[in-house]
C-alpha positions in Angstrom: -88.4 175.6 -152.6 -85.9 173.8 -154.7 -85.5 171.8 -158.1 -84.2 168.7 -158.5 -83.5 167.3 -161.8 -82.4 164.2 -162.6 -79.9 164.1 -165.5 -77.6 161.8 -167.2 -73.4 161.3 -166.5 -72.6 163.8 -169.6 -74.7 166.1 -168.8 -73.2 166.0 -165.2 -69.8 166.5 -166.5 -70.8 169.2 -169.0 -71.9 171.1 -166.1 -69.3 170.4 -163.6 -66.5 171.2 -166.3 -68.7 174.3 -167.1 -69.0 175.9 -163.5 -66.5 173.9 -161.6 -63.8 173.0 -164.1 -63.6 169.6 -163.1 -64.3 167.4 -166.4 -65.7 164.2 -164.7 -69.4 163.9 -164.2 -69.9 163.9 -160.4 -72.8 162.5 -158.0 -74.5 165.8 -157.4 -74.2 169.6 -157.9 -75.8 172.2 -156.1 -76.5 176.0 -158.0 -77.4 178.3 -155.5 -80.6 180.8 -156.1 -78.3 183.6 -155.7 -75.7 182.8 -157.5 -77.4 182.5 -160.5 -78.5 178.6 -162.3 -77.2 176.5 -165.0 -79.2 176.9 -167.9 -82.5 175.5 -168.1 -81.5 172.6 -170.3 -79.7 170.9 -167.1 -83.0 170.3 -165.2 -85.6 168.1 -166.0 -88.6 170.3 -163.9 -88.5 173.6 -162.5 -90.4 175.0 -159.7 -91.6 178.3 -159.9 -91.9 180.2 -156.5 -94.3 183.2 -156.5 -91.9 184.6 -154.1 -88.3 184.5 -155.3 -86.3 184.6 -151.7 -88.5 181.0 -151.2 -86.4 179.4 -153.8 -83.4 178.2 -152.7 -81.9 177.3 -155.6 -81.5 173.5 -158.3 -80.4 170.2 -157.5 -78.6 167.9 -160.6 -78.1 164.4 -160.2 -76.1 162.4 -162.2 -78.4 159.5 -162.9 -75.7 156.8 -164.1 -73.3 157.8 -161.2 -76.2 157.7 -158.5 -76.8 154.0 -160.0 -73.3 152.8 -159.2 -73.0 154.4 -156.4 -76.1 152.5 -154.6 -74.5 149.1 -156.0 -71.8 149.9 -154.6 -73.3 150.8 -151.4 -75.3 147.9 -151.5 -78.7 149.9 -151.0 -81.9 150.7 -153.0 -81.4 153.6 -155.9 -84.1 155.9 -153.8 -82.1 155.7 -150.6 -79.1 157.0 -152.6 -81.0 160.1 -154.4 -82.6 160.9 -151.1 -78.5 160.9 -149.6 -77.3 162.8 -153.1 -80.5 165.1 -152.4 -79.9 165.5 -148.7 -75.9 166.5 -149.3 -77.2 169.0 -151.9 -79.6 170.6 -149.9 -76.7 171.3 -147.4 -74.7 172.7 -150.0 -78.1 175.1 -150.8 -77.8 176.2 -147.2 -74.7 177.3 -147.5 -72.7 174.1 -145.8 -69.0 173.6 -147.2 -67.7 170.5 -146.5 -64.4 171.5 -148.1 -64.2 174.2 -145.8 -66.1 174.3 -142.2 -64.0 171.8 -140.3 -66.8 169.0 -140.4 -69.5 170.9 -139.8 -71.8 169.7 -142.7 -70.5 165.9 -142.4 -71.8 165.9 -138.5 -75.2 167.7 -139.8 -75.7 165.4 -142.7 -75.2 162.3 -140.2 -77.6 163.5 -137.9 -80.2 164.2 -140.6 -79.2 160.9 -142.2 -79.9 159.2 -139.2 -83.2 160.9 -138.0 -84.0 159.9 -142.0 -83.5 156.5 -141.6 -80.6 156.8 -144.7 -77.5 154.6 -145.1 -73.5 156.0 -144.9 -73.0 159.4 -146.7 -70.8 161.1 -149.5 -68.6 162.7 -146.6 -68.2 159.8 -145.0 -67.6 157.9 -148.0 -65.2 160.4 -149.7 -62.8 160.0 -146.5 -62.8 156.4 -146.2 -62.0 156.3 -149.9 -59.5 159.0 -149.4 -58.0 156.7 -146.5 -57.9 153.3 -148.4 -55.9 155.5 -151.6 -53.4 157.0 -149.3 -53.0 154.7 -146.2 -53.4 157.2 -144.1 -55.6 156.7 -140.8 -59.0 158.3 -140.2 
């Protein structure tokens, strides 16, 4: 089981600066069960589990960011919370995109695909990485 709350930009940003110290709101962060949760302020609903292993942990989206992201993208809002959900579940299962050599970019792909769901924040990360630097792929 999981939460997902979505929350607005500041909020976003409180939190990243908070647990991350990065002060920009971001798309989505993940807080682990185990690692303890943001306070309950940041999420809209919570799910209670009668069995605490079963929860895996929240889920906060940054509304305003998920907005212009799916403009940008030029796709409906719900395909890009079900991407921002889908990359934060992976981060809930322990995926590292920072850190296990493309491990959770070829996983979300495959999921994103069997889901029917549009280019995701990997993908789009390194192609915007690409066009900043000039470097190729």
């Amino acid at each position: 089981m999981i939460s997902v709350a979505l929350v607005s930009d500041a909020r976003v940003r409180s939190l990243n600066r908070q647990y991350r110290g990065v002060d920009h709101a971001t798309d989505v962060l993940s807080f682990p069960a185990e690692q303890g949760r943001p306070p309950s302020a940041a999420r809209a609903s919570v799910w209670r589990s009668p069995s605490r292993e079963a929860f895996l942990g929240d889920i906060v989206i940054a509304r305003g960011v998920a907005v212009r992201q799916a403009r940008a993208a030029g796709h409906p809002r719900r395909v890009e919370l079900c991407v921002l959900a889908l990359h934060g579940l992976l981060h809930l299962l322990g995926y590292d995109h920072e850190r296990d050599g493309g491990e959770m970019a070829r996983l979300e792909r495959r999921l994103r695909k069997r889901g029917g769901l549009e280019g995701g924040l990997i993908e789009r990360s390194e192609m915007k990485r690409h066009r900043q630097t000039g470097s190729p792929r």
